[in-house]
RODO-2510 file (C-alpha; in nm, 4 decimals, decimal comma):
residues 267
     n   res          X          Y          Z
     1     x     1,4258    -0,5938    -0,2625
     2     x     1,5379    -0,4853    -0,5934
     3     x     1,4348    -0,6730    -0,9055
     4     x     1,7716    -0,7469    -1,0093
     5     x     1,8258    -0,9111    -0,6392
     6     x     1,4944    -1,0924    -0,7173
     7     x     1,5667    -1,2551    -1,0180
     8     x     1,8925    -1,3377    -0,9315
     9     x     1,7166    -1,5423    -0,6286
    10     x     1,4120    -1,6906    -0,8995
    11     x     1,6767    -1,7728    -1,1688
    12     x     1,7660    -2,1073    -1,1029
    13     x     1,3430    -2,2051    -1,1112
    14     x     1,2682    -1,9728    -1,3377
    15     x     1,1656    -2,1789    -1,6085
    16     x     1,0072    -2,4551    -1,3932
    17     x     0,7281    -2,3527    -1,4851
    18     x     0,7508    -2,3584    -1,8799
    19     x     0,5576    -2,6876    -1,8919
    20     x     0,2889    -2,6317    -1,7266
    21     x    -0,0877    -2,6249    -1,8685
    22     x    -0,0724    -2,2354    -1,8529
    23     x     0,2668    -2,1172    -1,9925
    24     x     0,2920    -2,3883    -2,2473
    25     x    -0,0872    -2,2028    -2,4296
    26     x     0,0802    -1,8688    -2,3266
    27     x     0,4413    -1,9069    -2,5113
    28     x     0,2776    -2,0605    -2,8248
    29     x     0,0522    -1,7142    -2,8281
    30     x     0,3666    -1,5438    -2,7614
    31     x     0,5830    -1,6916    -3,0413
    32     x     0,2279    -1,6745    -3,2662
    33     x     0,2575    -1,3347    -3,2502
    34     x     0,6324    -1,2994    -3,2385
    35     x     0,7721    -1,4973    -3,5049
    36     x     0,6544    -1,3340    -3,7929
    37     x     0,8117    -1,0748    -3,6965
    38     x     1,1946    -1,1822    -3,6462
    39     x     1,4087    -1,1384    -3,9229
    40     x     1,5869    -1,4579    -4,0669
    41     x     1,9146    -1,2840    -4,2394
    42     x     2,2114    -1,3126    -4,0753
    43     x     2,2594    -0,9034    -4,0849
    44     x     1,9629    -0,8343    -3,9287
    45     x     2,0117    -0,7575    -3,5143
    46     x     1,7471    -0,8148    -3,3004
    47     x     1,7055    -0,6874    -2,8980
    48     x     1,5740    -0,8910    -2,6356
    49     x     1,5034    -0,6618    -2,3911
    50     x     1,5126    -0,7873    -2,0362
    51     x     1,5179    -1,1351    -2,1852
    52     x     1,5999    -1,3059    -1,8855
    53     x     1,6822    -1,7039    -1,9355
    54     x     1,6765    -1,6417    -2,2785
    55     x     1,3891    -1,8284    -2,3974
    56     x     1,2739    -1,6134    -2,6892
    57     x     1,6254    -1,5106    -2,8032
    58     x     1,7024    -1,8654    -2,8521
    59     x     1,3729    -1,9189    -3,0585
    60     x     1,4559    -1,5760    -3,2421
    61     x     1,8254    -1,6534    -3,3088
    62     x     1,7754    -2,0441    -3,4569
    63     x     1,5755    -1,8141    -3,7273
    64     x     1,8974    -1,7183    -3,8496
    65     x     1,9220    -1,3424    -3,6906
    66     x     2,1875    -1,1978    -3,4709
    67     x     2,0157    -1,1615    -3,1391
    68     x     2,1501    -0,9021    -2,8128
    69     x     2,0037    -0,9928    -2,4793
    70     x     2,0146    -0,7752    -2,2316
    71     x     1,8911    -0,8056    -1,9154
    72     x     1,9819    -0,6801    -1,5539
    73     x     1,9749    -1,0350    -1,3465
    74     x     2,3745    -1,1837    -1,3801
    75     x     2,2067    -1,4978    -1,2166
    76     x     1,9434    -1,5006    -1,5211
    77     x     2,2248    -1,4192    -1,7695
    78     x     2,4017    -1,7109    -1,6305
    79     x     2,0987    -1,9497    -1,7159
    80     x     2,0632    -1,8147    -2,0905
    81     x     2,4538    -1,8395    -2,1252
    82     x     2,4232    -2,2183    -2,0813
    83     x     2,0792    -2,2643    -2,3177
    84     x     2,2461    -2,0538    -2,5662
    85     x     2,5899    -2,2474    -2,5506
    86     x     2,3834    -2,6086    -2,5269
    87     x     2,2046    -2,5239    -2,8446
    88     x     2,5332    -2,3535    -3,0532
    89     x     2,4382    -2,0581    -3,0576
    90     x     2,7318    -1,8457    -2,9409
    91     x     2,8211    -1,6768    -3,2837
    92     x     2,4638    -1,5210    -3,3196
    93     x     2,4230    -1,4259    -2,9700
    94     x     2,5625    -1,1535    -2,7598
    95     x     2,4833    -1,1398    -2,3802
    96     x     2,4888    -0,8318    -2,1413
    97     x     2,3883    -0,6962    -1,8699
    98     x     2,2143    -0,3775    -1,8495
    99     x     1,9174    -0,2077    -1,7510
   100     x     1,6995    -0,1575    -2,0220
   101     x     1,6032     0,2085    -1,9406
   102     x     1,9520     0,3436    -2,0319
   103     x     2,0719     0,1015    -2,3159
   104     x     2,4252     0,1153    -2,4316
   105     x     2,3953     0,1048    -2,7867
   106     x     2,3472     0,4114    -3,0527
   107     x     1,9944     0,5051    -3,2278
   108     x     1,8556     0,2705    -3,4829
   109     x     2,0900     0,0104    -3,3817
   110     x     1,8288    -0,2905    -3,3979
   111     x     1,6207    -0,4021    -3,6619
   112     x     1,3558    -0,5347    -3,4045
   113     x     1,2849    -0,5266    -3,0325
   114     x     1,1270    -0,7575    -2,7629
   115     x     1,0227    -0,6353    -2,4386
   116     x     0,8367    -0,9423    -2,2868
   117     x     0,7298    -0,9913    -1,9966
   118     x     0,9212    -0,7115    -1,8503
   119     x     0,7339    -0,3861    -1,8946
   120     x     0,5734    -0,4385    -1,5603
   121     x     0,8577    -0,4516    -1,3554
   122     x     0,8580     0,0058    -1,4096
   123     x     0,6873     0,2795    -1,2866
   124     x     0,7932     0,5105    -1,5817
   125     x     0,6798     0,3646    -1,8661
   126     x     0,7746     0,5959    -2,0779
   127     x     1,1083     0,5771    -2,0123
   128     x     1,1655     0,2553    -2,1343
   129     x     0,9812     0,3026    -2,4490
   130     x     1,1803     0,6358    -2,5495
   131     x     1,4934     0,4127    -2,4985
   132     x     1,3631     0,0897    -2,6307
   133     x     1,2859     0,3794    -2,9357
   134     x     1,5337     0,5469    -2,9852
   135     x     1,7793     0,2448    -3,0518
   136     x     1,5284     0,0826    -3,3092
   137     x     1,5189     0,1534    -3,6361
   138     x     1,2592     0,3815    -3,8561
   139     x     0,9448     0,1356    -4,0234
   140     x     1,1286    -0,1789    -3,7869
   141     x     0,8899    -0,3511    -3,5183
   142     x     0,8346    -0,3611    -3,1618
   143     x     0,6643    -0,6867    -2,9544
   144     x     0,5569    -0,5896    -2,6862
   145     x     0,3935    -0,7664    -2,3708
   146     x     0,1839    -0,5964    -2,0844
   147     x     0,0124    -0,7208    -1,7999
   148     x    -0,3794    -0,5715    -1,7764
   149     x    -0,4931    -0,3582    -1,5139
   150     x    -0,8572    -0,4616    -1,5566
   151     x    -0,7729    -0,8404    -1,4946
   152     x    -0,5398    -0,7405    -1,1991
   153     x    -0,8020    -0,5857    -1,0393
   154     x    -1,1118    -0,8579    -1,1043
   155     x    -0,8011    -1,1207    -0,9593
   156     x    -0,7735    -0,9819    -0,6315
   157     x    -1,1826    -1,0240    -0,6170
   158     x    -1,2774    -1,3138    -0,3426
   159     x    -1,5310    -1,5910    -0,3694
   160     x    -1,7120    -1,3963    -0,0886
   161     x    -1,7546    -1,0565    -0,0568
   162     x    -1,4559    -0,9502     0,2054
   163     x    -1,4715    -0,5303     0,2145
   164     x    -1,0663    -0,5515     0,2235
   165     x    -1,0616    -0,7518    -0,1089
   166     x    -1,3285    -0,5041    -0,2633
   167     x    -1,1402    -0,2557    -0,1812
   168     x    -0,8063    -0,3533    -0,2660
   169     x    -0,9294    -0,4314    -0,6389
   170     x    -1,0670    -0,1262    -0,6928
   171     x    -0,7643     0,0040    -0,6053
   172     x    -0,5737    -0,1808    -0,8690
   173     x    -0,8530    -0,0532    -1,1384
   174     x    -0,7967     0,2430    -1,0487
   175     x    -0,4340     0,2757    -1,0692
   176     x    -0,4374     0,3648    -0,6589
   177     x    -0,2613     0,1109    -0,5723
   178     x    -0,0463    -0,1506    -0,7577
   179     x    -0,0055    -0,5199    -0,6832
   180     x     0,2876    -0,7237    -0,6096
   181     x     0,4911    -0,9971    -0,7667
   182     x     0,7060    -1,0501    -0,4405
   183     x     0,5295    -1,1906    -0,1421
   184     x     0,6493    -0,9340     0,0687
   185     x     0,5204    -0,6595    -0,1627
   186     x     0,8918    -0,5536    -0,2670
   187     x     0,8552    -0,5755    -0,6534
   188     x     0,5343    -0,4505    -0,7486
   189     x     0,3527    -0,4695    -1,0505
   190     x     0,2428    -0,1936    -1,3106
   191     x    -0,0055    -0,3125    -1,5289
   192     x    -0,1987    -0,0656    -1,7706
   193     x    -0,5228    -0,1277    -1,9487
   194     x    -0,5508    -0,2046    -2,3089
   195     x    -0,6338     0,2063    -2,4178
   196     x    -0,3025     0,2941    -2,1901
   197     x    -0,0911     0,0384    -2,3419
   198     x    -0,1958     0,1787    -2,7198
   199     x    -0,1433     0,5496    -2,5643
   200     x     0,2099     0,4272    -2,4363
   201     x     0,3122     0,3241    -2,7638
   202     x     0,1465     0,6416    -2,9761
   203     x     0,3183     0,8820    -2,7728
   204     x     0,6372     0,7459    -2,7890
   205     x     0,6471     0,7690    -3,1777
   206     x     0,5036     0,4146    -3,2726
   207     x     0,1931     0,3047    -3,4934
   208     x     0,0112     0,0564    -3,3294
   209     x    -0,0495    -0,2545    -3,5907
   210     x    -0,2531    -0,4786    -3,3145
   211     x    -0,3307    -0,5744    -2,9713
   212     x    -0,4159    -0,8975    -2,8975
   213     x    -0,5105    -1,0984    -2,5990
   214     x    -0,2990    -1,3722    -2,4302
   215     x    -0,5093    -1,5534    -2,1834
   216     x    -0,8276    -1,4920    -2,1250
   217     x    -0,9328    -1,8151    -1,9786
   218     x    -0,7483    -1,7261    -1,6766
   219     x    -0,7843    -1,5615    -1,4174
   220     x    -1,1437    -1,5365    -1,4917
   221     x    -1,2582    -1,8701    -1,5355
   222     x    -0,9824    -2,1857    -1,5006
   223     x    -0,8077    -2,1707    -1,1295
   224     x    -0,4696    -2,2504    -1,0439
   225     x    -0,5360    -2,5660    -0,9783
   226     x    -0,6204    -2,6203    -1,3122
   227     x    -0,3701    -2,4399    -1,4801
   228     x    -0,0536    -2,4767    -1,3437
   229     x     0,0045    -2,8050    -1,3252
   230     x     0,2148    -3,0438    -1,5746
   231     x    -0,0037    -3,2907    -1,5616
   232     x    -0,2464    -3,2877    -1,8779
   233     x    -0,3256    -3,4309    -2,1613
   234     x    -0,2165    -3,3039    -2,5317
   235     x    -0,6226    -3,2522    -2,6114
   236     x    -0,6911    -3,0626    -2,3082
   237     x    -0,3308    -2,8399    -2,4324
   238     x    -0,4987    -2,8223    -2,7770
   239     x    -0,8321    -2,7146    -2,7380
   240     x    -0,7790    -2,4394    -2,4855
   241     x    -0,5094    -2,3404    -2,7111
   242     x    -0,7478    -2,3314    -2,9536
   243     x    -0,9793    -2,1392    -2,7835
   244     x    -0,7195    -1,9124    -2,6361
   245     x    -0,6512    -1,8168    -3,0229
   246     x    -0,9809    -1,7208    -3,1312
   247     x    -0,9884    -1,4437    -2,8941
   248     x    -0,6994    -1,2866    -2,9813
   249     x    -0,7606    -1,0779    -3,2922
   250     x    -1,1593    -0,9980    -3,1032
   251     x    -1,0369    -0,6147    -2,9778
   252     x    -1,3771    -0,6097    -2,8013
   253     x    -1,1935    -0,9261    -2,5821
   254     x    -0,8873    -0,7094    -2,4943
   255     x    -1,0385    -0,5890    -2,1733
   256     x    -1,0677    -1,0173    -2,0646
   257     x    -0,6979    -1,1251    -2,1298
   258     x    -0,4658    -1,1070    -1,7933
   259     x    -0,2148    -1,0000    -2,0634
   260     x    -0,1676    -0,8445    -2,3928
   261     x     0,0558    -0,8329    -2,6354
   262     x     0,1302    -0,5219    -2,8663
   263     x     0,3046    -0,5077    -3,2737
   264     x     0,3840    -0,1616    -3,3296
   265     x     0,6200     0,0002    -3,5916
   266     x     0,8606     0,3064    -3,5182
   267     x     0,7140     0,5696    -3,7527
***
């Protein structure tokens, strides 16, 4: 299966799962760390790169920034054409398809880029971060978001001590063998550990401002069960928000989060 077949197919549930316990702590990390960051004049152009259903360029274009989303689902597209048009956004936004490794726009086009989410879905890396680069500007910033390899790994451990789990999670920390987003193993997942994710970025021609963690509570601790439900209550949201936020800035906590989340500048 390809991933743009696949999120064609996930596109109309896509954001389903937006209010649950889980996502509802991770996006306000996300836009923590995020909107700081997006430029609110009117001449400034932002990318959203492989931003899907458009959640973030909506946030990022109601800040008063022209906002390009590009992403390589139509189906997606088609969901983010209808949030953008329900909330008037039309004149800041453009929309296109396109895969993110060979962008059609000219170097030092965009005053900011967003990869969320998305840097998982490839196998080279580097390839995407040359192009997601080359078409942002010199001193202009670069959110970034990457699954970790470390809480892949400790994921895939059981509650008993099955030699086939063992093994298969010490594949993942090892970088042996990847795991998959697709049930039937189709659309696997890259993740990189917190040292790989700053090399990425350094070697590519970025300075690397921070890492920080976006949750840590899970997988290791709260279960499923728990988490992904949309039935809580506002104190529960709040004070594993809370406690969600004071590990992000600890960089001896990076190696706990399931995901991280990168600020870098092109030098």
């Amino acid at each position: 299966m390809s991933i743009e077949s696949y999120y064609d197919k996930k596109s109309a549930n896509y954001d389903a799962v937006r209010g649950t316990l889980f996502f509802r702590v991770y996006d306000k990390i996300t836009w923590q760390y995020l909107e700081p960051y997006v430029p609110s004049s009117q001449d400034a152009l932002v990318l959203d790169a492989a931003g899907g259903t458009g959640t973030w360029t909506v946030k990022m274009a109601k800040k008063g920034c022209r906002v390009v989303l590009v992403d390589i689902s139509d189906e997606m597209l088609n969901v983010a054409r209808e949030k953008i048009e329900k909330e008037g956004l039309q004149h800041r936004v453009e929309v296109k398809k396109g895969d993110i490794k060979q962008l059609d726009y000219p170097e030092e086009a965009f005053d900011m880029v967003l990869c969320e989410h998305a840097l998982f879905l490839f196998k080279n890396q580097d390839q995407v971060m040359k192009e997601l680069v080359r078409v942002l500007k010199k001193k202009a910033p670069i959110i970034i978001s990457a699954q970790n390899r470390y809480a892949q790994s400790l994921a895939h451990l059981p509650e008993s001590p099955v030699p086939e789990k063992l093994e298969q999670a010490l594949n993942i920390l090892l970088g042996v063998q990847h795991d998959a987003m697709a049930p039937d193993g189709a659309i696997e997942i890259y993740s990189l550990t917190p040292s790989e994710l700053r090399d990425l970025l350094e070697r590519n021609g970025l300075r690397v401002e921070k890492i920080v963690c976006k949750g840590v509570t899970t997988p290791l601790r709260l279960a499923p069960q728990f988490i992904m439900v949309k039935d809580y209550s506002e104190d529960i949201l709040n004070k594993m928000l809370k406690l969600e936020l004071a590990f992000c800035e600890r960089q001896d906590a990076l190696a706990l989060a399931a995901h991280l989340q990168a600020i870098a500048y092109k030098l």
